[in-house]
CHARMM internal coordinates of N, CA and C (Angstrom, degrees):
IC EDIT
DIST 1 N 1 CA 1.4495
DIST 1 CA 1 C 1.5337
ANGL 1 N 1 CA 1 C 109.88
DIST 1 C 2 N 1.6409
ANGL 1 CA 1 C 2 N 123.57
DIHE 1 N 1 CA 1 C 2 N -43.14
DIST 2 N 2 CA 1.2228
ANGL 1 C 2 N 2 CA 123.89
DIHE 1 CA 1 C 2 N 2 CA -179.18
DIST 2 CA 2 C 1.3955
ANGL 2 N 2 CA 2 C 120.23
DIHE 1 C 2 N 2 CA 2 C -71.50
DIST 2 C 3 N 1.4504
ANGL 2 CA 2 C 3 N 122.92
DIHE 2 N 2 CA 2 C 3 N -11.62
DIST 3 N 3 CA 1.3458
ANGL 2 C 3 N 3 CA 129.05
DIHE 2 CA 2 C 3 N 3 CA -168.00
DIST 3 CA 3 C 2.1496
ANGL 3 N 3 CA 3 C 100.60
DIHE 2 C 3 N 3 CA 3 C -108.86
DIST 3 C 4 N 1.0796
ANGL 3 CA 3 C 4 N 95.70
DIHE 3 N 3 CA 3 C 4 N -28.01
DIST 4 N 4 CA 1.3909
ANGL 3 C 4 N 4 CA 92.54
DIHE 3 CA 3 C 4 N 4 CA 159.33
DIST 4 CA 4 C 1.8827
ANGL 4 N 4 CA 4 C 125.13
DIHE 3 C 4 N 4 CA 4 C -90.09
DIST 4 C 5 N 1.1338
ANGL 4 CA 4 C 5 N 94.66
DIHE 4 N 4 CA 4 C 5 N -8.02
DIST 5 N 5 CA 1.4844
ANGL 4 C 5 N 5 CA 91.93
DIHE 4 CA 4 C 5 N 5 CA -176.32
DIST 5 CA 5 C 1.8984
ANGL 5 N 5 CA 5 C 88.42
DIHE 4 C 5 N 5 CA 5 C -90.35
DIST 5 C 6 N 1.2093
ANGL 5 CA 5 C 6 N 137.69
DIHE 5 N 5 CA 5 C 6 N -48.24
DIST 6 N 6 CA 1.4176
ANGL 5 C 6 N 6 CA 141.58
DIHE 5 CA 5 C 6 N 6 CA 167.64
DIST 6 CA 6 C 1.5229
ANGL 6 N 6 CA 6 C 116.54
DIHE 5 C 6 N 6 CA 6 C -56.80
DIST 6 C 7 N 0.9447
ANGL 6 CA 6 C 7 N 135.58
DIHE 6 N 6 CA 6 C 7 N -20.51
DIST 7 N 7 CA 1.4404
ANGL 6 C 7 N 7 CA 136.37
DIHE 6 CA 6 C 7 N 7 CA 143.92
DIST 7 CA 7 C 1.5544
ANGL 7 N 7 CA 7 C 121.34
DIHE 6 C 7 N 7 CA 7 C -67.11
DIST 7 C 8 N 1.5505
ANGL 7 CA 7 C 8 N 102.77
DIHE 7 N 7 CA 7 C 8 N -22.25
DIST 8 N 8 CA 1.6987
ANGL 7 C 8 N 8 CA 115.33
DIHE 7 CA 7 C 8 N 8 CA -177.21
DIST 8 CA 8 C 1.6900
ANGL 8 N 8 CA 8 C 95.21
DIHE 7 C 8 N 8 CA 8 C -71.45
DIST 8 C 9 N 1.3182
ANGL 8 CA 8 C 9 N 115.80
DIHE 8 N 8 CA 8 C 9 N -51.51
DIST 9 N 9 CA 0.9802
ANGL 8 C 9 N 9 CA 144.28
DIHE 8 CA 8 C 9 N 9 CA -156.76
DIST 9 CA 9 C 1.2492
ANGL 9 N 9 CA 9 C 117.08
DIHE 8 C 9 N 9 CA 9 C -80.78
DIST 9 C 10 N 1.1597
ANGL 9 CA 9 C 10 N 128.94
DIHE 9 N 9 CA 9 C 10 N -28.18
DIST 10 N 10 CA 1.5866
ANGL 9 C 10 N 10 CA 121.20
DIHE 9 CA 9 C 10 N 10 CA 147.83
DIST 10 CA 10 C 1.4174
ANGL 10 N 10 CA 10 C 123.79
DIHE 9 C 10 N 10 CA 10 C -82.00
DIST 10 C 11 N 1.1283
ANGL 10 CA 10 C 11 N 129.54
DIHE 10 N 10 CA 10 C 11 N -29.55
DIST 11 N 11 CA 1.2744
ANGL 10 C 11 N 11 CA 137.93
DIHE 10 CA 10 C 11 N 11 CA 151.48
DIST 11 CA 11 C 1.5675
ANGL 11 N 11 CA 11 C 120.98
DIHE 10 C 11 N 11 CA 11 C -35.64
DIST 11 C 12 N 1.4641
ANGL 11 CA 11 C 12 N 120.94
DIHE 11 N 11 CA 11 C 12 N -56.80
DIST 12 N 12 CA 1.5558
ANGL 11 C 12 N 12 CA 116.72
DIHE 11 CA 11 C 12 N 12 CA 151.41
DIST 12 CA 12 C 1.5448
ANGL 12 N 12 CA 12 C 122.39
DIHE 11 C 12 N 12 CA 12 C -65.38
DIST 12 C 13 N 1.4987
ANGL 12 CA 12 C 13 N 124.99
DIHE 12 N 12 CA 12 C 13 N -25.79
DIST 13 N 13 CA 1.7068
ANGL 12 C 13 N 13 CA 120.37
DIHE 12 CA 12 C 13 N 13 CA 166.74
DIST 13 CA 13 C 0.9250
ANGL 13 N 13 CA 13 C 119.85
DIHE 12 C 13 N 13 CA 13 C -48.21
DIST 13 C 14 N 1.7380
ANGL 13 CA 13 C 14 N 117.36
DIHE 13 N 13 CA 13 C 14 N -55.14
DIST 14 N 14 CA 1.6958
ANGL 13 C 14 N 14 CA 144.48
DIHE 13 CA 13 C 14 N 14 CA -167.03
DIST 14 CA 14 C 1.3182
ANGL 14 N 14 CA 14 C 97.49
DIHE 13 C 14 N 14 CA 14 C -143.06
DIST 14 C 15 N 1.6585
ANGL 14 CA 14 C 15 N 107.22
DIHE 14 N 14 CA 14 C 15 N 101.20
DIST 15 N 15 CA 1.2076
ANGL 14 C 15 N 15 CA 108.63
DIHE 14 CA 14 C 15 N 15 CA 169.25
DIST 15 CA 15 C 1.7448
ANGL 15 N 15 CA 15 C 124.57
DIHE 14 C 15 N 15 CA 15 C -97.84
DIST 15 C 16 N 1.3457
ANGL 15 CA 15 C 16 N 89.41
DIHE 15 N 15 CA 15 C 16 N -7.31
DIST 16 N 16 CA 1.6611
ANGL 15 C 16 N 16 CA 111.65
DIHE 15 CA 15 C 16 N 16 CA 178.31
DIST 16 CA 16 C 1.2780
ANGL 16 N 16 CA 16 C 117.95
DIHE 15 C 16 N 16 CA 16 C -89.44
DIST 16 C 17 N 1.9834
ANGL 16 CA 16 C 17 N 120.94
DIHE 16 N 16 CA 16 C 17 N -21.73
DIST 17 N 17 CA 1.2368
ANGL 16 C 17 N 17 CA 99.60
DIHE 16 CA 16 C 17 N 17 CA 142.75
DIST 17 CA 17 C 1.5768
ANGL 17 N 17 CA 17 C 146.72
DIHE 16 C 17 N 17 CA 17 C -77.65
DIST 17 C 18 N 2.1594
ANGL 17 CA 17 C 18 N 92.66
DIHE 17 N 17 CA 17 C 18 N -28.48
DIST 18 N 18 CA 1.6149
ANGL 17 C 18 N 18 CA 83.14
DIHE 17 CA 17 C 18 N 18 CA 159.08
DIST 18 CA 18 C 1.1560
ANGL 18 N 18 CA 18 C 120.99
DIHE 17 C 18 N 18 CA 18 C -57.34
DIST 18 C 19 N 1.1002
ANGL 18 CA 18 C 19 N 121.88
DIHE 18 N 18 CA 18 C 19 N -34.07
DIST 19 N 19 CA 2.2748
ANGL 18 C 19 N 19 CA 104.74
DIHE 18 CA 18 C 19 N 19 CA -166.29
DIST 19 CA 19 C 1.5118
ANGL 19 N 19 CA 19 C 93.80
DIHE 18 C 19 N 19 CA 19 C -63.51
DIST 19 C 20 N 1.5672
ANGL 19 CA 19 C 20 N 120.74
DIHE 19 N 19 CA 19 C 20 N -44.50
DIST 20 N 20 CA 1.2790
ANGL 19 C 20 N 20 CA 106.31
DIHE 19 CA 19 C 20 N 20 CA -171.46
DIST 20 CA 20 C 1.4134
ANGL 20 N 20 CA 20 C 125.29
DIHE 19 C 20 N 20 CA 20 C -52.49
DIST 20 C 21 N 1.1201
ANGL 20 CA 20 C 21 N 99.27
DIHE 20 N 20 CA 20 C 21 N -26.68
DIST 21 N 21 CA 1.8404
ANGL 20 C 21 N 21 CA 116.04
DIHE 20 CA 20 C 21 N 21 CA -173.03
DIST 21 CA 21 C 1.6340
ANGL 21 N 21 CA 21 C 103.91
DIHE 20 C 21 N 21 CA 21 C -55.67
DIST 21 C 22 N 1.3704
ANGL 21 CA 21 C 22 N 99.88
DIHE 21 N 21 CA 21 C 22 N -60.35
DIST 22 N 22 CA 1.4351
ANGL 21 C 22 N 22 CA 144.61
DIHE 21 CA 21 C 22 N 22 CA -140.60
DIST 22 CA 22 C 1.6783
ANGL 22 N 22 CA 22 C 75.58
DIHE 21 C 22 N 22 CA 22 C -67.64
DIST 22 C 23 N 1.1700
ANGL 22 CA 22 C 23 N 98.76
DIHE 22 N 22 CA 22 C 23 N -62.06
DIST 23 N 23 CA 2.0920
ANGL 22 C 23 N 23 CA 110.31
DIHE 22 CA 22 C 23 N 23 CA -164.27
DIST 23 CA 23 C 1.7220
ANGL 23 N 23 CA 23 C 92.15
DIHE 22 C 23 N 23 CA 23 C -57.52
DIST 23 C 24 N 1.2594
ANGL 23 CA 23 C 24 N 108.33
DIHE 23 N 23 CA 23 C 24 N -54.48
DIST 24 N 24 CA 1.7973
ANGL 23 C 24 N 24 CA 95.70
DIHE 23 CA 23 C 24 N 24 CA -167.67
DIST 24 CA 24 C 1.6263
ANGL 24 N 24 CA 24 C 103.50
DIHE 23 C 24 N 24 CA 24 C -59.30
DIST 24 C 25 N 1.1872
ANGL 24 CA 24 C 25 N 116.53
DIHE 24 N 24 CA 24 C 25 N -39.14
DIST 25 N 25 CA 1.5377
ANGL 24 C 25 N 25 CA 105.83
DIHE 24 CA 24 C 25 N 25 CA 179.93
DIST 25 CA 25 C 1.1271
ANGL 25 N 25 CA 25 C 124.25
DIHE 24 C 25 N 25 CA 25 C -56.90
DIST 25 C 26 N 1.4887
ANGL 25 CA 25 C 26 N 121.06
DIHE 25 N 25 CA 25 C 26 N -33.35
DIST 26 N 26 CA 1.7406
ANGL 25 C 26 N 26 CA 135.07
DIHE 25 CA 25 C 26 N 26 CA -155.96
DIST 26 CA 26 C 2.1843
ANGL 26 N 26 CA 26 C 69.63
DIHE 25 C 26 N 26 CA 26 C -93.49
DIST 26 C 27 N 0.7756
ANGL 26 CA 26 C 27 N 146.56
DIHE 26 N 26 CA 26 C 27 N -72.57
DIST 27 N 27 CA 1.4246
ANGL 26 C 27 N 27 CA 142.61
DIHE 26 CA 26 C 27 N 27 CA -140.22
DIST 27 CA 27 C 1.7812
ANGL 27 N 27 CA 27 C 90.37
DIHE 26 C 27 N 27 CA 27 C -50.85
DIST 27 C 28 N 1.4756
ANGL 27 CA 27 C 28 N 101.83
DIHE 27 N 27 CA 27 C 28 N -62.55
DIST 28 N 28 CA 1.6066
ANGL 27 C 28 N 28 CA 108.06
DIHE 27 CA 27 C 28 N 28 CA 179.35
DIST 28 CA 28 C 1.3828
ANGL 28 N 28 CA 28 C 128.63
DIHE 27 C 28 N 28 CA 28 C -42.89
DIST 28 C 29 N 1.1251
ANGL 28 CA 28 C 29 N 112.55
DIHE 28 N 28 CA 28 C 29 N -32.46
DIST 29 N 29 CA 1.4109
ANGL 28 C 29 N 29 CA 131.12
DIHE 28 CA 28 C 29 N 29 CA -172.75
DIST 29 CA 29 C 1.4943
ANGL 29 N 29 CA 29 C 95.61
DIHE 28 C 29 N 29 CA 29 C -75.85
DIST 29 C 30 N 1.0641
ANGL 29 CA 29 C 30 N 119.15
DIHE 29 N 29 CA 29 C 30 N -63.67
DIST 30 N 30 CA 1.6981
ANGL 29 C 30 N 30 CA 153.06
DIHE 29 CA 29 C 30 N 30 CA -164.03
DIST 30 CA 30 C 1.8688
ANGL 30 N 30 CA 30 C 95.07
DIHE 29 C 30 N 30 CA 30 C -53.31
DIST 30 C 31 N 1.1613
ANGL 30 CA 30 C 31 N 119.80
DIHE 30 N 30 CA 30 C 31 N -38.75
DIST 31 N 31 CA 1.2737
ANGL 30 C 31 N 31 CA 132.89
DIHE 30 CA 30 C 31 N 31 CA -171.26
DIST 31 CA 31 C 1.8165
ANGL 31 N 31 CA 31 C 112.49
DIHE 30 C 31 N 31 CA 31 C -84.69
DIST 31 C 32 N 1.7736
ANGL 31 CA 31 C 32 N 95.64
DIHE 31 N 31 CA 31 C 32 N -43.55
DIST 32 N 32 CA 1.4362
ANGL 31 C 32 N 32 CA 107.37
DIHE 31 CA 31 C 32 N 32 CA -162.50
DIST 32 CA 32 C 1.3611
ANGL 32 N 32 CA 32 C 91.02
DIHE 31 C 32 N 32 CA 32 C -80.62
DIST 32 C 33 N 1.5137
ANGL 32 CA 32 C 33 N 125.95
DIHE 32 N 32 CA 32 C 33 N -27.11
DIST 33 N 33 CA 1.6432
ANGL 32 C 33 N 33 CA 112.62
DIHE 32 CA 32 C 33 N 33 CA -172.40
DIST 33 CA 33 C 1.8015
ANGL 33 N 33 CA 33 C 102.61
DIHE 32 C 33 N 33 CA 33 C -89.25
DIST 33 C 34 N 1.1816
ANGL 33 CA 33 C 34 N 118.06
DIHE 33 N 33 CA 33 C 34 N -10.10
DIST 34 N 34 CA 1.9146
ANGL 33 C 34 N 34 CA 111.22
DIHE 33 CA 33 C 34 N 34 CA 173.06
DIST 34 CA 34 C 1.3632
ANGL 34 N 34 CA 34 C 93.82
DIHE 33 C 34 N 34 CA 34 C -79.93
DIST 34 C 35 N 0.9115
ANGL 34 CA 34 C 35 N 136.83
DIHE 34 N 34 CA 34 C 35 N -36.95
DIST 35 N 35 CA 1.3020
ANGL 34 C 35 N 35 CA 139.83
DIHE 34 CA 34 C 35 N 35 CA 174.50
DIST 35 CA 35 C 1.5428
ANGL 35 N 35 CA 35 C 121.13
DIHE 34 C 35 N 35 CA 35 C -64.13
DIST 35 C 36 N 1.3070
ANGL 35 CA 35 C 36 N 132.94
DIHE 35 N 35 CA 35 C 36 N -24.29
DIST 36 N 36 CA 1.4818
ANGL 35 C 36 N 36 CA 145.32
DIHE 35 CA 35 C 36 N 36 CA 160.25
DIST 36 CA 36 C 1.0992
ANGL 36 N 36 CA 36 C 116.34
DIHE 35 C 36 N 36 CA 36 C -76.07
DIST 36 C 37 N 1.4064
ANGL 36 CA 36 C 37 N 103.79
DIHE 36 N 36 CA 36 C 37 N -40.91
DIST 37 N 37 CA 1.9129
ANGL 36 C 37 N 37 CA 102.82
DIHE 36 CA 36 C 37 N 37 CA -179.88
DIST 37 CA 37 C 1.5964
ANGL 37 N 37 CA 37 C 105.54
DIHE 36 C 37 N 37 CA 37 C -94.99
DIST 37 C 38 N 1.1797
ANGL 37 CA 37 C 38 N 111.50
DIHE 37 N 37 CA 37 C 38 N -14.23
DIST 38 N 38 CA 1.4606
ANGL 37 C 38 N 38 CA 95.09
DIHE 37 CA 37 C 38 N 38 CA 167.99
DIST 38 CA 38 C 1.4969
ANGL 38 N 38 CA 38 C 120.20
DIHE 37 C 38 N 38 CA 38 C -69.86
DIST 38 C 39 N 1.2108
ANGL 38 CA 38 C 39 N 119.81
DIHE 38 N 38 CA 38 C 39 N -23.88
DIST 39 N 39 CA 1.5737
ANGL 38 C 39 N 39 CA 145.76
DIHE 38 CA 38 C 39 N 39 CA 174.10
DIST 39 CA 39 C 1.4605
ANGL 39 N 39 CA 39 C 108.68
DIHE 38 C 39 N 39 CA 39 C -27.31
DIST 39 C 40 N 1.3511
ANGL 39 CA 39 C 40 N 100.93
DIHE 39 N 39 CA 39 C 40 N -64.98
DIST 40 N 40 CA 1.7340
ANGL 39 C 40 N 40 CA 100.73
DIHE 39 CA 39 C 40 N 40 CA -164.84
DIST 40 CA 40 C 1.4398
ANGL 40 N 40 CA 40 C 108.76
DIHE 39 C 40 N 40 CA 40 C -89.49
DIST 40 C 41 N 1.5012
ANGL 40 CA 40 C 41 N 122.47
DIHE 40 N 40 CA 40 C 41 N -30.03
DIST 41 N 41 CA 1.4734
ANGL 40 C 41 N 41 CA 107.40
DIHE 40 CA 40 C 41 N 41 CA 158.12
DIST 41 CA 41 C 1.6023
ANGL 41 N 41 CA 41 C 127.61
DIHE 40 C 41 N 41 CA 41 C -26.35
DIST 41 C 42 N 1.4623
ANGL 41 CA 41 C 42 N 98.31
DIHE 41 N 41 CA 41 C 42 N -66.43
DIST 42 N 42 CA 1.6673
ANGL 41 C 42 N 42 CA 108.15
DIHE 41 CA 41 C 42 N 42 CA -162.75
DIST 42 CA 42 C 2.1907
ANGL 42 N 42 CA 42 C 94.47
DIHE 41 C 42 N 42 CA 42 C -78.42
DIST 42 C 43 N 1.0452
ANGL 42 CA 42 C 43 N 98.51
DIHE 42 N 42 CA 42 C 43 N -0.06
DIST 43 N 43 CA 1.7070
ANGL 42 C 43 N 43 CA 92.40
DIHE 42 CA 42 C 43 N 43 CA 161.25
DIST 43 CA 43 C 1.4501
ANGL 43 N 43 CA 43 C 117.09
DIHE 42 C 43 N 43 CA 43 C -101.79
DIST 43 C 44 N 1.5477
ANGL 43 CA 43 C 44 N 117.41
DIHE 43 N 43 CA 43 C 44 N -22.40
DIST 44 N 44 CA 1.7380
ANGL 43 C 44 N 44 CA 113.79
DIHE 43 CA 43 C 44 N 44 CA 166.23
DIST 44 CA 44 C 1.5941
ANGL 44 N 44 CA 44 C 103.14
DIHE 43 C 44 N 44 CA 44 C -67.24
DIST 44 C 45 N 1.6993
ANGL 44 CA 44 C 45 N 118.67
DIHE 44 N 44 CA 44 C 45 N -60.34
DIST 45 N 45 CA 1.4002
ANGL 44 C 45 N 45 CA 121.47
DIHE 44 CA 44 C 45 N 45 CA -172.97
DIST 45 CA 45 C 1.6470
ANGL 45 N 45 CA 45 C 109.87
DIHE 44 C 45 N 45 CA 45 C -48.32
DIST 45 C 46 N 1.4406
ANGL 45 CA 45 C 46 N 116.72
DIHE 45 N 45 CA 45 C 46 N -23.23
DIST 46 N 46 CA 1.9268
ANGL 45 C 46 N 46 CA 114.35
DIHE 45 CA 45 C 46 N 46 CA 175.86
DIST 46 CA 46 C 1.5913
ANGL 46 N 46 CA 46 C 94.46
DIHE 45 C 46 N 46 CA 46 C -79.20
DIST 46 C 47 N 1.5244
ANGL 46 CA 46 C 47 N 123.29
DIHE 46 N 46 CA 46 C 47 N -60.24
DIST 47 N 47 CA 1.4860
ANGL 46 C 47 N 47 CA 120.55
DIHE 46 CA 46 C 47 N 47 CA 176.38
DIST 47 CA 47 C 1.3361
ANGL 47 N 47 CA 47 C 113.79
DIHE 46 C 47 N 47 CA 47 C -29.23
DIST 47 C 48 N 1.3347
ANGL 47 CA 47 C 48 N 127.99
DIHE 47 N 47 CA 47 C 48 N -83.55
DIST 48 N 48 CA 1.4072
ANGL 47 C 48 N 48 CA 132.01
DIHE 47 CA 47 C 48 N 48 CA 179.76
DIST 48 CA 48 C 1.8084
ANGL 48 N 48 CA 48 C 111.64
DIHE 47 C 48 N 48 CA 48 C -58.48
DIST 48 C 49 N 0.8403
ANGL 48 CA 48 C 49 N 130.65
DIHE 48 N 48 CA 48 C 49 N 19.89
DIST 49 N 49 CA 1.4275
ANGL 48 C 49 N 49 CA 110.40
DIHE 48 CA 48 C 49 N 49 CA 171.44
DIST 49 CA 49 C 2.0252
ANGL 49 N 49 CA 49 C 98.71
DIHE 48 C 49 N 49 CA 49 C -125.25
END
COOR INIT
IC SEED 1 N 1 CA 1 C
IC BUILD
Protein backbone atom coordinates (compact mmCIF):
# COMPACT_ATOMS: atom_id res chain seq x y z
CA UNK A 1 0.00 0.00 0.00
CA UNK A 2 2.92 2.43 0.95
CA UNK A 3 4.91 1.87 -2.20
CA UNK A 4 1.91 2.45 -4.34
CA UNK A 5 0.69 5.37 -2.60
CA UNK A 6 4.66 6.85 -3.28
CA UNK A 7 4.58 5.98 -6.82
CA UNK A 8 0.96 7.72 -6.67
CA UNK A 9 2.76 10.44 -5.36
CA UNK A 10 5.38 11.28 -7.61
CA UNK A 11 3.34 10.93 -10.46
CA UNK A 12 1.14 13.99 -9.17
CA UNK A 13 4.70 15.99 -8.06
CA UNK A 14 6.22 15.41 -11.68
CA UNK A 15 3.81 14.46 -13.91
CA UNK A 16 5.94 15.26 -16.98
CA UNK A 17 8.46 12.92 -15.92
CA UNK A 18 6.05 10.10 -15.49
CA UNK A 19 4.52 10.55 -19.05
CA UNK A 20 8.06 10.74 -20.08
CA UNK A 21 8.84 7.44 -18.51
CA UNK A 22 5.63 6.02 -19.50
CA UNK A 23 6.35 7.25 -23.43
CA UNK A 24 9.98 5.73 -23.39
CA UNK A 25 8.53 2.48 -22.21
CA UNK A 26 5.42 2.29 -24.63
CA UNK A 27 8.25 3.33 -27.57
CA UNK A 28 10.36 0.16 -26.28
CA UNK A 29 7.72 -2.11 -26.10
CA UNK A 30 6.34 -0.72 -29.47
CA UNK A 31 9.80 -1.57 -31.06
CA UNK A 32 10.44 -4.98 -29.19
CA UNK A 33 6.95 -6.28 -30.46
CA UNK A 34 7.79 -5.13 -34.55
CA UNK A 35 10.59 -6.94 -33.87
CA UNK A 36 8.73 -10.34 -32.63
CA UNK A 37 6.31 -10.29 -35.31
CA UNK A 38 8.68 -9.58 -37.76
CA UNK A 39 10.35 -12.93 -36.59
CA UNK A 40 8.23 -15.49 -38.14
CA UNK A 41 7.75 -13.81 -41.45
CA UNK A 42 11.45 -13.87 -42.47
CA UNK A 43 11.28 -17.72 -41.12
CA UNK A 44 8.16 -18.63 -43.60
CA UNK A 45 10.10 -16.52 -46.55
CA UNK A 46 13.52 -19.09 -45.55
CA UNK A 47 10.76 -22.10 -45.45
CA UNK A 48 9.36 -21.48 -48.86
CA UNK A 49 12.39 -20.61 -50.78
Amino acid sequence: MKKTFLANAEIAMEPSKAVKEYKEELIKSQKQNERLTSQPLKTTQQIDL
